[in-house]
C-alpha positions as CSV (number, residue, x, y, z in Angstrom):
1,X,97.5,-109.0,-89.3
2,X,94.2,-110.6,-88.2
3,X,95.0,-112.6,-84.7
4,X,94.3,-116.3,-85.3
5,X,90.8,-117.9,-83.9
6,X,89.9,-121.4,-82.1
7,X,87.4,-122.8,-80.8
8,X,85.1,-122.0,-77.5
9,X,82.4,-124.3,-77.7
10,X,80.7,-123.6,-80.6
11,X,81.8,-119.9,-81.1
12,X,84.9,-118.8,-82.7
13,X,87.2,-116.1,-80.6
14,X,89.9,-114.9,-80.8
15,X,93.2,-117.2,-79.4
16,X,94.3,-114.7,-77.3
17,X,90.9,-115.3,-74.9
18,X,90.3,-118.8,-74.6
19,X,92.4,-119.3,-71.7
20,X,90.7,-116.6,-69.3
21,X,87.5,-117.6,-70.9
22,X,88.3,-121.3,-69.5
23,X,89.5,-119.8,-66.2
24,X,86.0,-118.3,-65.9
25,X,84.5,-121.3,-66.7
26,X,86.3,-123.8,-64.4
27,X,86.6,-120.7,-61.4
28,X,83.1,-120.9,-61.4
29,X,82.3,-124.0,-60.9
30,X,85.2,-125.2,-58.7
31,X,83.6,-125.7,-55.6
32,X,81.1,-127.9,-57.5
33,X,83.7,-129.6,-60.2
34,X,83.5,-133.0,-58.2
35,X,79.8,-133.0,-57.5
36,X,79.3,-132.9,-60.9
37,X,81.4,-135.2,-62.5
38,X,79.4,-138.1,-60.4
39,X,76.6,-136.6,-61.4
40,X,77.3,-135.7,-65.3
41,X,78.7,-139.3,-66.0
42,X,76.8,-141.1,-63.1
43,X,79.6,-142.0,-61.4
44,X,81.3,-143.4,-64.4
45,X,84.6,-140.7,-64.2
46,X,85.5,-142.7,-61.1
47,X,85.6,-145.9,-63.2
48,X,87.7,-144.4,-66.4
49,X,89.9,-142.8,-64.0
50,X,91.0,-146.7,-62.3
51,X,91.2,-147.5,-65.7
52,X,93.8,-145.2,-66.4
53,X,96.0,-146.2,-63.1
54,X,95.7,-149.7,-64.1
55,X,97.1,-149.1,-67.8
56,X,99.6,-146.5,-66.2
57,X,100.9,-148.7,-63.2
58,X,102.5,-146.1,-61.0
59,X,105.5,-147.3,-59.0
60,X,107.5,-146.3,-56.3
61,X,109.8,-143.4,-56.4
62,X,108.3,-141.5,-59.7
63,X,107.1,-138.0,-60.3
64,X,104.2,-137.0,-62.1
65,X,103.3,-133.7,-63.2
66,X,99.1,-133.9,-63.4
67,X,98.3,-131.3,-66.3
68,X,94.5,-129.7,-65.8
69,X,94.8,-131.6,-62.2
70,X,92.1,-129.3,-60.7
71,X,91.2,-130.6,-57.7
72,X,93.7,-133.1,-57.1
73,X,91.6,-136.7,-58.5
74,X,94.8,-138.4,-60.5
75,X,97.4,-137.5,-58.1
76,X,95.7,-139.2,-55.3
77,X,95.1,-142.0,-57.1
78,X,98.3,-141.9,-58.6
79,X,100.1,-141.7,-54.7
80,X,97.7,-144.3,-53.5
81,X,99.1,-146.8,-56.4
82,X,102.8,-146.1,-56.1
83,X,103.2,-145.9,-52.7
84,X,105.3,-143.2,-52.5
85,X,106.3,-140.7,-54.9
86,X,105.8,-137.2,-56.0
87,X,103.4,-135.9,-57.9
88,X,102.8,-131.9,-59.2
89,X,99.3,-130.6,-59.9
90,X,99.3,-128.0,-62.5
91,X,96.2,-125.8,-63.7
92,X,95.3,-122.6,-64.9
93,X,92.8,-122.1,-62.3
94,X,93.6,-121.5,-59.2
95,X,90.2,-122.3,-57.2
96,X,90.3,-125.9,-58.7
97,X,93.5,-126.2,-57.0
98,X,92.0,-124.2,-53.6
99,X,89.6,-127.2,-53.7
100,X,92.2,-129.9,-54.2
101,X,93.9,-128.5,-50.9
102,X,90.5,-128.8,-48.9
103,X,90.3,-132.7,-49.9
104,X,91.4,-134.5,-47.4
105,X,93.8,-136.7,-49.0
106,X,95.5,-133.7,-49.6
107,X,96.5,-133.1,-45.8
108,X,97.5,-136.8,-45.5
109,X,99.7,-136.7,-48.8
110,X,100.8,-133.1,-47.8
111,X,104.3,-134.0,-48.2
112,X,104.3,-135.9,-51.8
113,X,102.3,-133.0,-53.3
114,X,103.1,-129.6,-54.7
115,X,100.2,-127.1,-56.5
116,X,100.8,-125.2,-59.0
117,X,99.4,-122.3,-61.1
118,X,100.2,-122.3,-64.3
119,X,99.8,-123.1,-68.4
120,X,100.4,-126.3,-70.3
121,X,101.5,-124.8,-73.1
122,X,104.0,-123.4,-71.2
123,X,105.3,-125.6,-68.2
124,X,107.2,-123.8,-65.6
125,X,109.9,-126.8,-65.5
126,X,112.9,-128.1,-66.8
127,X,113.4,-130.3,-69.3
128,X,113.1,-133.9,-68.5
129,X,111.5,-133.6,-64.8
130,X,109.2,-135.9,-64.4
131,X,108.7,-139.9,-65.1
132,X,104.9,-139.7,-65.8
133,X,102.9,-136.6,-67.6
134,X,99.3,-136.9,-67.3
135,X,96.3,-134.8,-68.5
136,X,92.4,-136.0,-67.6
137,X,89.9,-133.9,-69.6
138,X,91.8,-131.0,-69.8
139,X,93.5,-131.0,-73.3
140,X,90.3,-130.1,-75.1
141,X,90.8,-126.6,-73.2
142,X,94.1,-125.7,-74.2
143,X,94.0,-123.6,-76.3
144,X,96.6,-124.8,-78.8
145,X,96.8,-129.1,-77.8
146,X,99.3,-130.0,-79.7
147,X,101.5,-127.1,-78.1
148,X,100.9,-129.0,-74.7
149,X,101.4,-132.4,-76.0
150,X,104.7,-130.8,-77.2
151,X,105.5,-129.5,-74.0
152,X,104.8,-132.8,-72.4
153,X,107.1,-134.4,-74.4
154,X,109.6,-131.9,-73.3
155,X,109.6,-132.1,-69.2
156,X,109.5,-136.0,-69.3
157,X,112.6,-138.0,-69.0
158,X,113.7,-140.3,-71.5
159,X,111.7,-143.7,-70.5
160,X,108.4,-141.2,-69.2
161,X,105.2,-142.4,-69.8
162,X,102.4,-139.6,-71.1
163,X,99.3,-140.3,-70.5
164,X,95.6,-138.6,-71.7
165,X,92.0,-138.9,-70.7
166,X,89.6,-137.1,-72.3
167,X,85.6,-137.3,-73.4
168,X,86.1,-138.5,-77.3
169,X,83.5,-140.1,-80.3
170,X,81.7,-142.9,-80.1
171,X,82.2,-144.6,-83.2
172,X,78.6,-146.0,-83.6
173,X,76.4,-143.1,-85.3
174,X,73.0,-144.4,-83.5
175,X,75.4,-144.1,-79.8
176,X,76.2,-140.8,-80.9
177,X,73.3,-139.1,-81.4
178,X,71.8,-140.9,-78.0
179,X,74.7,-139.7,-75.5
180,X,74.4,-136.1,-78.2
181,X,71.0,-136.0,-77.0
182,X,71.6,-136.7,-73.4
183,X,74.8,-134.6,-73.3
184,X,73.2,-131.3,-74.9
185,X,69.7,-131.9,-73.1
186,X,70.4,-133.5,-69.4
187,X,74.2,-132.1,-68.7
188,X,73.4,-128.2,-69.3
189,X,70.3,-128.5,-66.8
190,X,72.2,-130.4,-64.3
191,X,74.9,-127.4,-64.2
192,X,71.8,-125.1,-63.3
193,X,70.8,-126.9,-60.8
194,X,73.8,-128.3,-59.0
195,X,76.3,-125.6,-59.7
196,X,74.1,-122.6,-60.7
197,X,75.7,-122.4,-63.8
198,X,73.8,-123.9,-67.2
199,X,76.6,-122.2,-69.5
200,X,80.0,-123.3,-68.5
201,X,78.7,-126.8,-68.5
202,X,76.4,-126.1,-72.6
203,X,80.7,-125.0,-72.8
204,X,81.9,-128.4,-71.9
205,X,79.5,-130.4,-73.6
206,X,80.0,-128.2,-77.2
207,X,84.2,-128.4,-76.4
208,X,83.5,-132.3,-76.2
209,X,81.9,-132.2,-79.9
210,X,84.7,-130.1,-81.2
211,X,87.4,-132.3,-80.3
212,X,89.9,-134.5,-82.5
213,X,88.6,-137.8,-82.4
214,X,90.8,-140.9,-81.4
215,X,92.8,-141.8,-84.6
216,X,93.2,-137.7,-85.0
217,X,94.3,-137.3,-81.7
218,X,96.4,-139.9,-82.0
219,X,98.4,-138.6,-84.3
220,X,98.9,-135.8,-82.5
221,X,101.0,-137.4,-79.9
222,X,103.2,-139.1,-82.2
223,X,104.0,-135.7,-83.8
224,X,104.7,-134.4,-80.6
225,X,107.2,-137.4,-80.5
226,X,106.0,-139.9,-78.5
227,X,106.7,-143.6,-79.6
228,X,104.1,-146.6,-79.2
229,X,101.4,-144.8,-79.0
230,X,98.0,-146.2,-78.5
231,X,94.8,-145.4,-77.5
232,X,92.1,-147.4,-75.4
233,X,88.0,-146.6,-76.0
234,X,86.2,-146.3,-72.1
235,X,82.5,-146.7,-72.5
236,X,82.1,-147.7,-76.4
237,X,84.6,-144.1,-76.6
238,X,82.5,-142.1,-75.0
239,X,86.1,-141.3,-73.0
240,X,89.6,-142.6,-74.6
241,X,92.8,-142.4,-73.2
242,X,96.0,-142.6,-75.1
243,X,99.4,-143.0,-73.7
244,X,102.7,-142.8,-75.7
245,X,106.1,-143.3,-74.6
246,X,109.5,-140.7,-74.9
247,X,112.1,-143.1,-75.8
């Protein structure tokens, strides 16, 4: 039987290699991931990011599991809101998570914060662990999404909040082909010169173009089973973020 194909970018390969081709990617640029989200979105990540906390009002006392959580940017901010709490940084890659470690909130939140290695298609957890489940521009590469959306659904208690960011479509065509031109023209060349690395980043910015779009996606988490879901354009939807509920 012929093994099933998805999506790297623009090429087709086989399923079984998108996950080590998006360790590659994101092991490469690690040291640089933060560098270059300032300078990809002009600082804008920072803003889409507050967004998020505000619409996902942590509070005291919960545990979140931060899906894709690379170097460590939701947790902290997700700590800093609560106050206290817990909070689990998952990714496939370890040297994002090396990174995370080296930030400095990391040493002063040392004791709210565990990193772990590992898939989001297949959580290491029991069922109904965590309060919150979130996932900031990492769905897109996972390899199967609505596996992970399925998982999420499956470590949150009843009453846990999920929670997505991730680059999505702007719905006015003239928009589009503007941030199409910037994204395939300016965000490659800025890889090669701040990370030394012009493909993972022409990767990211394909990945972007192959993703659902907002009312696509959206279904998605409702078959996953999540209830009043909803999704929020960031920037005209140049980012989105949906969040659904497990009641």
């Amino acid at each position: 039987m012929n093994e099933k194909t998805t999506h790297f970018g623009f090429q087709d390969i086989p399923e079984s290699e998108k996950a080590g081709r998006v360790r590659g990617v994101f092991g490469s640029v690690a040291s640089k991931y933060d560098v270059m989200n300032d300078a990809m979105s002009l600082g804008i990540h920072r803003i889409w990011k507050d967004a998020m906390m505000d619409w996902l009002a942590p509070r005291a006392g919960q545990r979140l599991l931060d899906v894709a959580g690379g170097t460590g940017d939701i947790s902290f901010r997700f700590l800093k809101r609560a106050g206290y709490g817990h909070a689990t940084v998952l990714d496939l890659t370890e040297p994002m998570l090396i990174e995370g470690r080296k930030r400095a909130e990391a040493e002063s939140m040392a004791d709210s914060l565990d990193w772990v290695v590992g898939d989001a298609m297949a959580l290491p957890f029991p069922d109904a662990s965590f309060d919150v489940y979130t996932i900031s521009f990492g769905i897109r590469n996972v390899t199967r999404p609505q596996e992970a959306l399925n998982e999420a659904f499956r470590v949150l208690k009843p009453g846990g909040r999920l929670m997505v960011l991730e680059f999505s479509q702007i719905p006015n065509e003239l928009m589009q082909k503007v941030y199409d031109l910037y994204s395939f023209n300016i965000i490659p060349r800025l890889g090669q010169m701040i990370a030394n690395d012009r493909d993972s980043y022409q990767y990211l910015v394909e990945s972007i173009r192959k993703f659902p779009d907002q009312e696509a996606f959206l279904d998605m988490v409702r078959q996953a089973g999540f209830e009043q879901a909803k999704y929020r354009n960031l920037s005209m939807g140049i980012a989105c973020l949906h969040s659904g509920w497990k009641i």
